[in-house]
N, C-alpha and C positions, 0 to 999 in steps of 0.2 A: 504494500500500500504506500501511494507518495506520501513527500511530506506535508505536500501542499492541500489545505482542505479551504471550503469556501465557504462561508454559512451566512445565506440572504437571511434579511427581516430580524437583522444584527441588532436591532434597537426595539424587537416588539416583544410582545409577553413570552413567546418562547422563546425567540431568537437568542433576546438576552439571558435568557438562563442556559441556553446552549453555549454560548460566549464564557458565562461565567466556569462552565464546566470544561471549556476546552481550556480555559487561563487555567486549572491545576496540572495540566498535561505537559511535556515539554514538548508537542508538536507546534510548529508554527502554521500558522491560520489568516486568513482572511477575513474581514466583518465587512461585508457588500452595505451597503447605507449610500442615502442620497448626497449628504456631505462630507466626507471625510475627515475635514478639519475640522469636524464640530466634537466634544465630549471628548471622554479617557477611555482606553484602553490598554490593557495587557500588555506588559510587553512583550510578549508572545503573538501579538496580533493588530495585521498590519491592516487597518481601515482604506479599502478602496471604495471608489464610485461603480454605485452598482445600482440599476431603476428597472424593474421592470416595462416600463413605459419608455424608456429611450434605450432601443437597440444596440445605440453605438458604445454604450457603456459596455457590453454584456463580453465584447470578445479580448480588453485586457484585462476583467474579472475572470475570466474565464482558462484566462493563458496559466499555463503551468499547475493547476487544480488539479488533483486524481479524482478527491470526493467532495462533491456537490448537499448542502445542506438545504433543500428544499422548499419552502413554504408556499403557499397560495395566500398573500392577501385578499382579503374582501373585495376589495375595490378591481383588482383585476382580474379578465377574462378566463377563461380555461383556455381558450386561443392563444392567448398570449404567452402563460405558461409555457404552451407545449412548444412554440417558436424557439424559448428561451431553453427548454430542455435539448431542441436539433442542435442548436448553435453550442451550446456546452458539452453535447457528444461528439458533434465534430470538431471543435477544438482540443480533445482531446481527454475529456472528463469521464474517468471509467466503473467510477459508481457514484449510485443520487440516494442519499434517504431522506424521502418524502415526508413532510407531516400530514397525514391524511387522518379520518376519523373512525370509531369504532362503529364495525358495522359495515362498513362504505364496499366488500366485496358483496354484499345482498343487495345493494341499491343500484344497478346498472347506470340507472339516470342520475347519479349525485355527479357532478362535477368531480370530484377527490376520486371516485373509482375510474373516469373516466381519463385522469391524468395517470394514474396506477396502470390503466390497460397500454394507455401507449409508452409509460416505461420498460412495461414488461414484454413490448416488441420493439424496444429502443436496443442497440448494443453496448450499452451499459448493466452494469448491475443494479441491484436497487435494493432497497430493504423500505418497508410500508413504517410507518410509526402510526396505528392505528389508534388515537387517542380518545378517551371519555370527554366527557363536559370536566375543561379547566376548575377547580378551586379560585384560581383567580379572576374568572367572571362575578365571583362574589366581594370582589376584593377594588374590581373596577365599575363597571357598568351598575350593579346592584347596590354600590356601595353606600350612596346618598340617602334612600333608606333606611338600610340599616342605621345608620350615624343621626340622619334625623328625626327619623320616625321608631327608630325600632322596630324595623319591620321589612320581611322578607316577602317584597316586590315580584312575585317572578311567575311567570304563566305555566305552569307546570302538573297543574292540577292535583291526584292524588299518585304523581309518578313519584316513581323512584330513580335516581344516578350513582352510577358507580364514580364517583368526583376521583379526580388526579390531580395533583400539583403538577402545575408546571416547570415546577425547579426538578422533578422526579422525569418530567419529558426531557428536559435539558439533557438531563445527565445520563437517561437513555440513548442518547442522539450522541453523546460524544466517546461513548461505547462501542457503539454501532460504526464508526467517523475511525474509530483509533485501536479499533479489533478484529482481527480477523476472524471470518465466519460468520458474517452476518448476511452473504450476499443472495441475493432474490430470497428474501425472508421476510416473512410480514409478521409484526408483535400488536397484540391488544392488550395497551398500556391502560388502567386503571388503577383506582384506590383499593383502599382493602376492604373495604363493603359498599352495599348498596342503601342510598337512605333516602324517604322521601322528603319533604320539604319542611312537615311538623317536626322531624328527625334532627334537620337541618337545624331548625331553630332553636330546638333543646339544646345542640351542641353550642350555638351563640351564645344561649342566656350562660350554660353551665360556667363556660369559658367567661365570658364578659360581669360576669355577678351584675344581670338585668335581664330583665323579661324583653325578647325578643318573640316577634311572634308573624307567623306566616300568614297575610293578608289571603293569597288562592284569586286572585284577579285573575277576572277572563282574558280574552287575547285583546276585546277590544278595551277593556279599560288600561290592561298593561299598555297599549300602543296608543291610546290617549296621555294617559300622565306621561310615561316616559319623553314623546315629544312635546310635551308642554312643560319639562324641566332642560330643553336645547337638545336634547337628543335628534339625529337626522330621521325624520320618517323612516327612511330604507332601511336605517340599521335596527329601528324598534321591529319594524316585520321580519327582519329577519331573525332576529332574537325570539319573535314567537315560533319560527319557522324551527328554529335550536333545539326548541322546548318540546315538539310534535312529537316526536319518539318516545318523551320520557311522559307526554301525556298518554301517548297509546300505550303505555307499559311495555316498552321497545329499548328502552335505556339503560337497565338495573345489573347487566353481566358483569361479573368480577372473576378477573383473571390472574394467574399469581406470575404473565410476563414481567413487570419490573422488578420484583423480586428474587426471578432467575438471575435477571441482566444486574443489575445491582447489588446482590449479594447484601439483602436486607428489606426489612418490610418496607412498603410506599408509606408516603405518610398519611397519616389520619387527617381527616379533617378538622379535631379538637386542636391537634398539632399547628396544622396551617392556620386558625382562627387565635391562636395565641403569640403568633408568629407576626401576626399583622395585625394586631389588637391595635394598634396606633391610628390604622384605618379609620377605626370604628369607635 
């Protein structure tokens, strides 16, 4: 495996905990970002210009990389990706691990299986990081709630999630990035149980010493308040759009992958809620 590894979406909730996990390695790394100059990094790791939206960035991010760190922003296309995927095979990049989601090999039409299928006819290798609903959607988007109201915001009905950190993704991804034997393997990364959202809230109050308590709003009251505290329309629908599995009772599988890969349990969610109790 080269030395060289690249890891896009350097600065988002996973990316950065990929970053922070390749800074304990002594490989040297790339962090693709729209600025370079801007923030601190590792010095293990050299910040280039990298956009999926401007082409011309993509082929000296791309120069001298073996493995490619994957992610799909919201905002862009599956078109796009897959563009960015040819140009990184033909430059030279001989394995991608993707962050896709759990589940995403039963869903033909999800965009994430539909990038999966064409890496798996791409001539690169690839490994799937097939991820639960983050911890830290609670930590971001949901978080204004909890903090002002005490209350767990979230259209999910009587589902259950198997929640992951994403510090536990990261550090899967730079396993995967810095180990051999991961290649065309797909892992479904989750926490160590499954809870539903009253569950969720027990863990807040127990953790935070206050009654937190799960509101259960519909999709359309979630997608009212939420964009009448600035949130974009698109992203409220699609956060209901998140939730659809874990309202159809499609959500709740717990698997012991990061625990193989890690050599240690994932973390709880009591864990992560005291972790960022400053949040909240």
């Amino acid at each position: 495996m080269s030395d060289e590894v690249l890891v896009t979406g350097a600065t988002g909730t996973i990316g950065s905990h990929v970053v922070d996990a390749l800074a304990d390695s002594a490989i040297p790394f790339r962090a693709g970002v729209r600025d370079p100059t801007e923030g601190e990094w590792p010095e293990n790791c050299e910040p280039i210009a990298f956009d999926f939206e401007r082409p011309e960035t993509w082929g000296f991010a791309f120069e001298d990389v073996e493995t490619l760190f994957l992610l799909r922003p919201p905002s862009v296309g599956r078109d796009r990706i897959v563009e960015a995927v040819d140009a990184a095979v033909r430059t030279g990049v001989g394995h991608v691990v993707y962050l896709s989601v759990l589940g995403a090999e039963r869903n033909p039409l999800l965009p994430h299986r539909r990038i999966e299928k064409h890496l798996e006819a791409s001539d690169a290798s690839h490994t799937f990081l097939r991820a639960s609903y983050f911890m830290q959607n609670l930590s971001e988007i949901h978080a204004p709630e909890i903090r002002e109201r005490d209350e767990l915001f979230v259209p999910a009905g009587d589902g259950a999630l198997s929640f992951v950190d994403a510090r536990d993704v990261g550090a899967v991804a730079a396993v995967t990035m810095t180990e051999p034997g991961h290649e065309n393997r797909a892992y479904d990364l989750t926490g160590p149980e499954s809870l539903d959202f009253e569950s969720v809230a027990e863990r807040f109050s127990d953790v935070l010493g206050r009654r937190v308590a799960y509101a259960r709003p519909s999709s359309f009251e979630f997608v009212r308040r939420t964009s009448a505290r600035g949130v974009p329309l698109r992203f409220a629908v699609l956060m209901v759009g998140i939730y659809a599995p874990a309202r159809l009772g499609l959500a709740g599988r717990v698997t012991d992958d990061v625990e193989r890969l890690l050599g240690r349990p994932p973390t709880s969610l009591a864990t992560f809620v005291d972790d960022y109790r400053d949040v909240w």
